[in-house]
N, CA, C and O atoms as a printed pandas DataFrame, in Angstrom:
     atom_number atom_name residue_name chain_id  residue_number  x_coord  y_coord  z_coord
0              1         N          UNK        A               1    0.801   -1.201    0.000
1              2        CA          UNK        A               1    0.000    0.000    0.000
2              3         C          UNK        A               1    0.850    1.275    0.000
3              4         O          UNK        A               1    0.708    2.290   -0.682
4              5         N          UNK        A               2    1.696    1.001    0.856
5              6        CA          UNK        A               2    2.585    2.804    0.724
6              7         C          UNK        A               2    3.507    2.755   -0.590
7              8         O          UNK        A               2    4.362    3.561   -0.955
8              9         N          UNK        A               3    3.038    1.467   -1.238
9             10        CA          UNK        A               3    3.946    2.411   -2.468
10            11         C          UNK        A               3    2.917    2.725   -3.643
11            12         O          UNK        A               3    3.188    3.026   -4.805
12            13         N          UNK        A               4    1.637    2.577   -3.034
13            14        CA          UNK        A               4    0.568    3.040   -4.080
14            15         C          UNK        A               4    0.596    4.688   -4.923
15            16         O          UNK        A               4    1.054    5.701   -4.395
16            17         N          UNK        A               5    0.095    4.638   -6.083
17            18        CA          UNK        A               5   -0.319    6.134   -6.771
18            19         C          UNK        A               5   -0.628    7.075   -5.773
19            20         O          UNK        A               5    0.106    7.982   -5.382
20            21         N          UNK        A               6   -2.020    6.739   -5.297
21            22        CA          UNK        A               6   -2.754    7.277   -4.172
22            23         C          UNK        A               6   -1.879    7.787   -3.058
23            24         O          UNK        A               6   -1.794    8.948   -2.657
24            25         N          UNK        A               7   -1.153    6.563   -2.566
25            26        CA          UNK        A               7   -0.397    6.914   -1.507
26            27         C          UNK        A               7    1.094    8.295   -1.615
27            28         O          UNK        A               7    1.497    9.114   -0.789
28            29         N          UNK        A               8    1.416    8.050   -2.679
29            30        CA          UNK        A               8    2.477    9.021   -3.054
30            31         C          UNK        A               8    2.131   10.336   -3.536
31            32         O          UNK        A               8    2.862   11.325   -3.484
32            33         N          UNK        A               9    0.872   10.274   -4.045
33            34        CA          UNK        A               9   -0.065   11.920   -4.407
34            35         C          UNK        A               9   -0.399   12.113   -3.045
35            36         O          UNK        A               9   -0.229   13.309   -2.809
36            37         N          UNK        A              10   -0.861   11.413   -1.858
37            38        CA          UNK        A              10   -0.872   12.302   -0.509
38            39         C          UNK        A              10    0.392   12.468    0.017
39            40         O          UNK        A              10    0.590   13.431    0.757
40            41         N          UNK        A              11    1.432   11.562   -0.281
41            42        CA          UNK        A              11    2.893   12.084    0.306
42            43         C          UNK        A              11    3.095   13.463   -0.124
43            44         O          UNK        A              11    3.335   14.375    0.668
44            45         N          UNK        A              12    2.980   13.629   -1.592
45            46        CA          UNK        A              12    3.589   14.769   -2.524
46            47         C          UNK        A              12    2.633   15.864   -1.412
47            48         O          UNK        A              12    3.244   16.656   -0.695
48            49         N          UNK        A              13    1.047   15.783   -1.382
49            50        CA          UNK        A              13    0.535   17.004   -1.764
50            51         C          UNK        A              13    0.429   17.494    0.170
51            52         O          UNK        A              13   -0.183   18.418    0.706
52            53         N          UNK        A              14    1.261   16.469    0.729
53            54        CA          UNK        A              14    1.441   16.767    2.405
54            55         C          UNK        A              14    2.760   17.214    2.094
55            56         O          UNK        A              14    2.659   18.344    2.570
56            57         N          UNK        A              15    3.977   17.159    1.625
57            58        CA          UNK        A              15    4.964   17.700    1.307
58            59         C          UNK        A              15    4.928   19.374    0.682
59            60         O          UNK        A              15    5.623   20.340    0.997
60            61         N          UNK        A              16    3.895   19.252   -0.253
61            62        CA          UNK        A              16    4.019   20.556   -0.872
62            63         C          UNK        A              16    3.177   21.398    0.028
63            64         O          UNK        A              16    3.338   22.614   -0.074
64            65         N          UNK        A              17    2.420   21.015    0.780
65            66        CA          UNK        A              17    1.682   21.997    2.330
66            67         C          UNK        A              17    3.420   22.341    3.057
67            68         O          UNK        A              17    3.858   23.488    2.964
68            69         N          UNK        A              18    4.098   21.459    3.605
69            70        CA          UNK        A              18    5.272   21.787    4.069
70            71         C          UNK        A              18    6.230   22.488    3.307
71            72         O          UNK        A              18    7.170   22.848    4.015
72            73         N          UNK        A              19    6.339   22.825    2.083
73            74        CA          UNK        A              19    6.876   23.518    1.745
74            75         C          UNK        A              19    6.732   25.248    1.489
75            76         O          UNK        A              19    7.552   26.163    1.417
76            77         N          UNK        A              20    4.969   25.138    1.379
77            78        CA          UNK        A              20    4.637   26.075    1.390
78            79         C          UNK        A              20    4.645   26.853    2.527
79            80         O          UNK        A              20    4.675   28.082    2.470
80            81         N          UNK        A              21    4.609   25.948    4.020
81            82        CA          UNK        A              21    5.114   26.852    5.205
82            83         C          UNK        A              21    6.537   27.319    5.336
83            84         O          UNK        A              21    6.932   28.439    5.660
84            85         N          UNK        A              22    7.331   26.100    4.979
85            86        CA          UNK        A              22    8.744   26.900    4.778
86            87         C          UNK        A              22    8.798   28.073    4.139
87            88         O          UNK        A              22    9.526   28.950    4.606
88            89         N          UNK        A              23    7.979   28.336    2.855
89            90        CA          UNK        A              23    8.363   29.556    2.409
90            91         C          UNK        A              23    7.913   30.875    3.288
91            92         O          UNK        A              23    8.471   31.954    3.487
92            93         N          UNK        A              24    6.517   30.254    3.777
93            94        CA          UNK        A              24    6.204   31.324    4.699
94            95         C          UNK        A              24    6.796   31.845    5.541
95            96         O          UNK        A              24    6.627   33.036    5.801
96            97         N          UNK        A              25    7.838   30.899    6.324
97            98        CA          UNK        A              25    8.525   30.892    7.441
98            99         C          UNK        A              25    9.755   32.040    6.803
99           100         O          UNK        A              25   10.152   33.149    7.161
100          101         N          UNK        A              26   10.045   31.211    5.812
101          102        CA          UNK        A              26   11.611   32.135    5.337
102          103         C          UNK        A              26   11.164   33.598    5.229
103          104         O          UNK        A              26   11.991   34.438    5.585
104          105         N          UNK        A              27    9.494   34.191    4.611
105          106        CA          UNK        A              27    9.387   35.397    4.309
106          107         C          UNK        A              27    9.220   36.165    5.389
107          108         O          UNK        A              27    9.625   37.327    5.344
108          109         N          UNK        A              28    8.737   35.777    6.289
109          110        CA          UNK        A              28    8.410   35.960    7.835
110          111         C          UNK        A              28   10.109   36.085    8.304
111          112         O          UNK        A              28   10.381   37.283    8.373
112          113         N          UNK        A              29   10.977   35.465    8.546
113          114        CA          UNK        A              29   12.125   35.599    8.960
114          115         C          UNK        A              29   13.021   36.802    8.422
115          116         O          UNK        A              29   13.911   37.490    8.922
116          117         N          UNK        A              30   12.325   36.744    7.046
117          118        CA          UNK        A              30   13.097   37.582    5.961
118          119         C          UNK        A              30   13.123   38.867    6.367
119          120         O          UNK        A              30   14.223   39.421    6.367
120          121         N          UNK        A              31   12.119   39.509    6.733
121          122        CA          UNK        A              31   10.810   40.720    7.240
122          123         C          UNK        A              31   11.487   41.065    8.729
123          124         O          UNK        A              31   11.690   42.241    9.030
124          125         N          UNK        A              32   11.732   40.278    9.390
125          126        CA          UNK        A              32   12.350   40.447   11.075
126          127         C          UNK        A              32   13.564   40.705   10.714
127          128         O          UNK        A              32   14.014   41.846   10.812
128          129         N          UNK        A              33   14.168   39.842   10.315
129          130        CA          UNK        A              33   15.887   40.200    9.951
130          131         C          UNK        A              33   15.932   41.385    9.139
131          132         O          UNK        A              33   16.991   41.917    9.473
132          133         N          UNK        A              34   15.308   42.207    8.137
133          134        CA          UNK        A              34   15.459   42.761    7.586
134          135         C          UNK        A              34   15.085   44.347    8.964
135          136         O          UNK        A              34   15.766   45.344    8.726
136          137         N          UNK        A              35   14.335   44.438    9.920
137          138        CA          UNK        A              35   13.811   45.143   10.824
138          139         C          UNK        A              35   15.156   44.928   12.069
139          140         O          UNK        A              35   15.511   45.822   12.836
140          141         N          UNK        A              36   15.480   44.162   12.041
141          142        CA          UNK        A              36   16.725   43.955   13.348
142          143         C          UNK        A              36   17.855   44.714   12.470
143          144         O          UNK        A              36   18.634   45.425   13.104
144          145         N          UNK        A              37   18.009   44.628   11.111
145          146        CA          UNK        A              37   19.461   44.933   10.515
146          147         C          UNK        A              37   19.182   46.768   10.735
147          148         O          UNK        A              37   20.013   47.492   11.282
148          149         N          UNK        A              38   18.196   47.134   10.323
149          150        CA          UNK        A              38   17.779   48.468   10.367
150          151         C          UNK        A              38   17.518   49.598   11.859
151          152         O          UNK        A              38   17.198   50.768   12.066
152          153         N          UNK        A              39   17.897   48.356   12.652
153          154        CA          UNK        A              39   17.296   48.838   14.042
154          155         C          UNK        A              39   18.425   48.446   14.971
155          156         O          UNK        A              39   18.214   48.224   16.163
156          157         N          UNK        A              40   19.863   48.346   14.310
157          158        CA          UNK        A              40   21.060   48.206   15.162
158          159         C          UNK        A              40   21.315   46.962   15.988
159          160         O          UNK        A              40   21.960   46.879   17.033
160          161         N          UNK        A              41   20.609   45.898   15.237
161          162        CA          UNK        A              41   21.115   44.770   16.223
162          163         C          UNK        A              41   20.968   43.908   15.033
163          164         O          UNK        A              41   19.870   43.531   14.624
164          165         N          UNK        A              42   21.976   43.636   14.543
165          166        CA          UNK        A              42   23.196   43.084   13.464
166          167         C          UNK        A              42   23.550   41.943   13.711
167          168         O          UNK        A              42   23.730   41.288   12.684
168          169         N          UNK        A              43   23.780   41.268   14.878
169          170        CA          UNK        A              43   24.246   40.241   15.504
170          171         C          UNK        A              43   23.258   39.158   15.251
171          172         O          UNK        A              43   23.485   38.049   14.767
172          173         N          UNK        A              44   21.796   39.802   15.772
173          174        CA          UNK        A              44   20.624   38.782   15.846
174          175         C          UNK        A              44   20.054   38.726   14.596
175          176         O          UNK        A              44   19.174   37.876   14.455
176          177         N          UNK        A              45   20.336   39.422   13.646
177          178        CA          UNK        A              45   20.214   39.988   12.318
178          179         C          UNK        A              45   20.812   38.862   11.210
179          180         O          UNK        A              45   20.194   38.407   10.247
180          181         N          UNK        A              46   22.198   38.545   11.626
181          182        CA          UNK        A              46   23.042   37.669   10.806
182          183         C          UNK        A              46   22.810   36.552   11.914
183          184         O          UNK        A              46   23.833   35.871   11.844
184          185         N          UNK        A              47   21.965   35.993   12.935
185          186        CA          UNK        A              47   21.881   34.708   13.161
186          187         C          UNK        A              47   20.302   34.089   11.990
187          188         O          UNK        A              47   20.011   33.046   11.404
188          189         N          UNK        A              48   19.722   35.350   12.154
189          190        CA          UNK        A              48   18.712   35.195   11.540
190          191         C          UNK        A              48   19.201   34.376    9.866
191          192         O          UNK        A              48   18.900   33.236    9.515
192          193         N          UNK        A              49   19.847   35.189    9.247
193          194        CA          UNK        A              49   20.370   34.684    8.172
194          195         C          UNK        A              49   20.400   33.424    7.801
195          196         O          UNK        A              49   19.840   32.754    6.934
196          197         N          UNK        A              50   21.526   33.151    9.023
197          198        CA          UNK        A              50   21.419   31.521    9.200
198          199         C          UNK        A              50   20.369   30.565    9.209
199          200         O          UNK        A              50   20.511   29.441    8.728
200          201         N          UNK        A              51   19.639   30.845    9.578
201          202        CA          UNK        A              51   18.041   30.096   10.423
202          203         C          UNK        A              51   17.379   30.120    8.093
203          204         O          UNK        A              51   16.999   29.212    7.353
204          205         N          UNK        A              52   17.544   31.283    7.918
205          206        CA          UNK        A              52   16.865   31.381    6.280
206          207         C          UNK        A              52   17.608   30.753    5.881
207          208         O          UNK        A              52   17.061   29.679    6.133
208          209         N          UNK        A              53   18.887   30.382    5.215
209          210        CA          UNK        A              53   19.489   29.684    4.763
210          211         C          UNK        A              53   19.500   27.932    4.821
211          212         O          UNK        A              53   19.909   27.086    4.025
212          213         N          UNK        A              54   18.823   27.847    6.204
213          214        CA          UNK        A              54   19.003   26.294    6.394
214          215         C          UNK        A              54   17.434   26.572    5.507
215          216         O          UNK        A              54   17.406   26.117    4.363
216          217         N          UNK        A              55   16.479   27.118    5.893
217          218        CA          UNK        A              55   15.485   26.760    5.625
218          219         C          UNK        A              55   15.215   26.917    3.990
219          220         O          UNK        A              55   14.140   26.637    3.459
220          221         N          UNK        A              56   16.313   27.384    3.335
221          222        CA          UNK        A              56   16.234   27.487    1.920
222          223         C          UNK        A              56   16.732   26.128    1.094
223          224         O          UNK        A              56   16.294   25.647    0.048
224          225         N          UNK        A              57   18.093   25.582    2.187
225          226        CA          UNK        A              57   18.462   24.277    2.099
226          227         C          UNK        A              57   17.513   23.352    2.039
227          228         O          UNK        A              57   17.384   22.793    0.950
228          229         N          UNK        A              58   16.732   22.998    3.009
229          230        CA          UNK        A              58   15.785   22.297    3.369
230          231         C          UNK        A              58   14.442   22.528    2.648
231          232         O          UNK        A              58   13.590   21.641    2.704
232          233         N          UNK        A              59   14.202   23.689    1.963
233          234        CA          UNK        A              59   13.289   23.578    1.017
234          235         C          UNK        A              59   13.604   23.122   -0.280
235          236         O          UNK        A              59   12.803   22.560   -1.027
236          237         N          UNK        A              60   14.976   23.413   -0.578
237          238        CA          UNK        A              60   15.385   22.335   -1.669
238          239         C          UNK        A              60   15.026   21.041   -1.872
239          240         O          UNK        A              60   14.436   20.514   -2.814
240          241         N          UNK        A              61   15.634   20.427   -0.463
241          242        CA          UNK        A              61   14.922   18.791   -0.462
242          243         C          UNK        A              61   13.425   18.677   -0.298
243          244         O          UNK        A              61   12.872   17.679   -0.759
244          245         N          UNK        A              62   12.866   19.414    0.189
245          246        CA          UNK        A              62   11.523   18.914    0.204
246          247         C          UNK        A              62   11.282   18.852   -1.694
247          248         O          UNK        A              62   10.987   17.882   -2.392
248          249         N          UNK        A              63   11.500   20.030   -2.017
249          250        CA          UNK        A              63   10.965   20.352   -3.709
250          251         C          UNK        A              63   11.276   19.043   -4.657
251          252         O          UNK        A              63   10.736   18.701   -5.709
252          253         N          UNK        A              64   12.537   18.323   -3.766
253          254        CA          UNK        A              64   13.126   16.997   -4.571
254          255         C          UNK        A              64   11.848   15.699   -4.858
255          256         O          UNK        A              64   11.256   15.215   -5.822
256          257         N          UNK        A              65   11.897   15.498   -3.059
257          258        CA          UNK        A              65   11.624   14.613   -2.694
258          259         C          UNK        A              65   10.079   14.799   -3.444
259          260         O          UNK        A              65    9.669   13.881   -4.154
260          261         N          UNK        A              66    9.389   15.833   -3.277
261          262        CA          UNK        A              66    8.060   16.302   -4.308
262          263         C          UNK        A              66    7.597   16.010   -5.469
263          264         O          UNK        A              66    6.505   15.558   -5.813
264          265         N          UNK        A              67    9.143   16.505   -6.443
265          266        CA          UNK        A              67    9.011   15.656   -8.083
266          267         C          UNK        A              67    9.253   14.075   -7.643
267          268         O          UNK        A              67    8.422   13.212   -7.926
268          269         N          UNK        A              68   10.568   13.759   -6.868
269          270        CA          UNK        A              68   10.314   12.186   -7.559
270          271         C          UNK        A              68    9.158   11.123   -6.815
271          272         O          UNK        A              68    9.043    9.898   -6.845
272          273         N          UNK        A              69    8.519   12.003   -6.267
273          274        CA          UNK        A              69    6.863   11.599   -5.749
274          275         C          UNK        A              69    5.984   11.573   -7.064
275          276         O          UNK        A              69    5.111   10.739   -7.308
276          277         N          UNK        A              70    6.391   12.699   -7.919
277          278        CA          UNK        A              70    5.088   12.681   -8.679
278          279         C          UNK        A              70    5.445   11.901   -9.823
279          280         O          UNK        A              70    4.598   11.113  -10.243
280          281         N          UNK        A              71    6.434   11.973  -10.339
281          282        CA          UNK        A              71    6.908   11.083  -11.347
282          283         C          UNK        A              71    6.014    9.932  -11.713
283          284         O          UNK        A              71    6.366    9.128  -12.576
């Protein structure tokens, strides 16, 4: 059963819900970091960075794992 059609179109289309929060997350992060860089605290500013970056990483793989779902 989990390697059914069915089963891999709800993997994909529960994956692409998670991706779509990642993006939310990154634009949301994007928006704060961009308000900390402007407001003298630089430090928490470029941790922020970090935190977007993984999550840009990590939206990569989800986007993977997505196509060779739908394939």
């Amino acid at each position: 059963m989990p390697d059914s059609p069915e089963s891999k179109i709800a993997t994909a289309d529960a994956l692409t819900l998670l991706l779509y929060n990642q993006h939310a997350l990154g634009a949301a992060i994007e928006e704060i970091t961009k308000w900390l860089s402007e407001n003298g605290v630089g430090s928490v500013a470029a941790n922020a960075m970090v935190a977007m970056e993984t999550l840009d990483t990590n939206a990569k793989g989800i986007t993977d794992a997505i196509m060779r779902l739908r394939l």
